[in-house]
N, C-alpha and C positions, 0 to 999 in steps of 0.2 A: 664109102664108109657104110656099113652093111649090119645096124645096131638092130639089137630087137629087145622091146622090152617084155617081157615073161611076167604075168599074173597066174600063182599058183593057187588055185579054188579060192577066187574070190568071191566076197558076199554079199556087198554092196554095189549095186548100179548108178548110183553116184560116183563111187573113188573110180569105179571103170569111165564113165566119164572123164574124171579129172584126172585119168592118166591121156587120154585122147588129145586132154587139149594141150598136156603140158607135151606130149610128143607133136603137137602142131605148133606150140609155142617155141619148141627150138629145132626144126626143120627137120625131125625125124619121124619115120611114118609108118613102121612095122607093129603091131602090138598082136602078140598070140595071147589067149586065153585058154588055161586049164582047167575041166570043170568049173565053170563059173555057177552061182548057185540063180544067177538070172544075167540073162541078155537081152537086150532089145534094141536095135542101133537108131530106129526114129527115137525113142526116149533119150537116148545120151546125146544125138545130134543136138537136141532140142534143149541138152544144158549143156554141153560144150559145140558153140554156133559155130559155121563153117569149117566141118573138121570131115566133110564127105569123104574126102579123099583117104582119110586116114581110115575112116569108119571101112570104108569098102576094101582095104587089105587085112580086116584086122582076121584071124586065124584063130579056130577052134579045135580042141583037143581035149581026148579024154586020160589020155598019160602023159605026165612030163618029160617021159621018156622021150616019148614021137616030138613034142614041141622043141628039144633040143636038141634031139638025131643029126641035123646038119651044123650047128656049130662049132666053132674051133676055139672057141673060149667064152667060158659059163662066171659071171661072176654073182655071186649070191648073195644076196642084202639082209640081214638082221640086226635085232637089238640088242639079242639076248646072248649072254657068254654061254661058252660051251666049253665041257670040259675035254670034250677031243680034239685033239691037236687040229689045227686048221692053218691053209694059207691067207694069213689076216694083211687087210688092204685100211688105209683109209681112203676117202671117196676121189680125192685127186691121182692118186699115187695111182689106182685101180683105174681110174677115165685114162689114164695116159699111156697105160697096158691095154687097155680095150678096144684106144684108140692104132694105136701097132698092129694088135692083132687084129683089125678088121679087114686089115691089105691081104687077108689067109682065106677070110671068108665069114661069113657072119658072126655076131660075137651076141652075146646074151649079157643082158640083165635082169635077174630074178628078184621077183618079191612074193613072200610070201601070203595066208589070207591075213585079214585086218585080224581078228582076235588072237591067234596062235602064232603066225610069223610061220619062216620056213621050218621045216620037220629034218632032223639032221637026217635022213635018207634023201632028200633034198639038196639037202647041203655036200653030201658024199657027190652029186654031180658037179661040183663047181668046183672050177683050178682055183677061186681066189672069192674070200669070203671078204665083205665093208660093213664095218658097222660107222656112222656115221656118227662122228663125238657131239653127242648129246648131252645134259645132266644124267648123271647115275642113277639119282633120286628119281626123273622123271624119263628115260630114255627113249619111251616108244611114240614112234612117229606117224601122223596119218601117211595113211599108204600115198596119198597125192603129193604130201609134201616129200616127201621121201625120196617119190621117182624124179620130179623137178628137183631135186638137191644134186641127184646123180644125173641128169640130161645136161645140168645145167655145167657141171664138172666136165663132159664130156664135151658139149661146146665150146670151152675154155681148151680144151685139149686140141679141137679140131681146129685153133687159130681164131674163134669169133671176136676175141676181145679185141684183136689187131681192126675187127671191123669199122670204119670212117662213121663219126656221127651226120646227122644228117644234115645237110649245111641248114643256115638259115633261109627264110624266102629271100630275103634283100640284105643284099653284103653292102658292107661299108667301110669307105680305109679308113687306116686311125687317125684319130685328132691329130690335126698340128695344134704347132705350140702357139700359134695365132688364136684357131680358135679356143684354144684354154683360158689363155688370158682373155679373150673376151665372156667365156662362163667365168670366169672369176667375179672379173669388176659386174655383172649382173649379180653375181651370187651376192656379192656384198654391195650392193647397192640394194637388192631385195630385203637381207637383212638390217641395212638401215633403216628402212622404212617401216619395218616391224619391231624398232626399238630392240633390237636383241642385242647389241652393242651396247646398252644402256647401265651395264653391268658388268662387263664383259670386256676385256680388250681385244682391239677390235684386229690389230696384226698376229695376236697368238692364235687366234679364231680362227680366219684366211688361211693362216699356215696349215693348221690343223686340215682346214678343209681340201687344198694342195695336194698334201700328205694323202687324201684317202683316192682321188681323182686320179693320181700320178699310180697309188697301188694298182687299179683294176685292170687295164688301162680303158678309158671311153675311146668309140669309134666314131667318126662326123657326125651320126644319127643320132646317139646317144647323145653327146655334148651339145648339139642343137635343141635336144629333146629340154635337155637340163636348164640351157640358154632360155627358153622359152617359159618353160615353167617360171623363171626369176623375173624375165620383164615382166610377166601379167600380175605378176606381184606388187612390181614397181606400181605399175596400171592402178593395180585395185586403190593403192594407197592414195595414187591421186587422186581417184575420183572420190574417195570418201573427202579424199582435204578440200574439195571444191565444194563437197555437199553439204559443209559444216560438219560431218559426224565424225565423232570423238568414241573411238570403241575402248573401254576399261578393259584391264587383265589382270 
């Protein structure tokens, strides 16, 4: 998948930054630059941290022409309606064409610069325009949020979401119903000794508590975790009741 993200005369060396890292945040590594009004790749390393790799392909241009010469499909990002007829995308619809057409050969995404957006002679190069549904009232987007809206649609395209989370350090199987019933009668042996029962009936309570144990479900670790927390309860209680002290609530 052969993506490039296109900055058309950008102004800021921050949002250049902050498109580096969001193309290092979702494993894409091309970024060309058109007329940028400043570059410097030690300064942007230095606010988007280990993004070398990306930094050293990134590609300089004085016409948007030459930056998009070898692609095989342009899609161009604004905020702004226009009254000439265009092929209008929203950002999924368009990741999932971009995503196809990358098997052709590289495919582009453009953004315009931060104050003006794309300039519709711009726009005249792109098979397929996104404007990303915003408020009306407020629609325009910093240029870093904007290209991470669209990496992040194109990641979703390229299967990321199927991705496996990352297990735990220490797996654990699920509670049996042994050790339940043994956090139960702790649970409520804890709360007898804290008087909470004192008010309270004390089988509608336990159920209740059942009810939320039986929801999640706990795994040995967790239900031992729980188990434990209740005896030192029990614990504390006694040793107050040995020491004489009577604590008020």
């Amino acid at each position: 998948m052969s993506v490039l993200v296109v900055l058309h005369e950008p102004q800021d060396l921050v949002n250049i930054a902050h498109v580096v890292r969001a193309l290092k945040n979702f494993g894409f590594r091309d970024l060309r630059l058109v007329s940028p009004r400043e570059y410097d790749a030690h300064r942007i390393e230095g606010i988007a941290h280990q993004t070398q790799d990306v930094l050293a392909r990134v590609a300089r241009y004085e016409r948007l022409e030459e930056a998009l010469a070898d692609c095989v499909h342009v899609v161009g990002c604004t905020a702004r309606p226009r009254s000439a007829k265009r092929n209008l995308q929203r950002p999924r619809e368009a990741a999932a064409e971009l995503f196809a057409c990358s098997e052709g050969g590289p495919v582009a995404l453009l953004f315009g610069r931060e104050d003006k957006g794309l300039p519709n002679a711009a726009l005249d190069l792109c098979h397929r325009v996104v404007t990303i549904p915003t408020d009306p009232s407020y629609a325009s987007l910093q240029l870093g949020h904007a290209v991470v809206l669209m990496l992040y649609e194109l990641a979703l395209a390229r299967g990321d979401a199927a991705r496996p989370f990352k297990p735990p350090r220490r797996e654990a199987p699920p509670a049996k119903a042994e050790d339940l019933q043994r956090l139960f009668a702790d649970a409520e042996a804890a709360l007898e000794v804290i008087e909470f029962f004192k008010t309270r009936q004390a089988e509608s309570v336990m159920r209740t508590i059942r009810e939320i144990v039986h929801r999640t479900p706990l795994d040995e670790r967790e239900a031992k975790l729980l188990r434990a927390i209740a005896i030192e309860v029990v614990k504390y209680g006694e040793r107050l009741a040995r020491s004489g002290i009577h604590v008020d609530r």
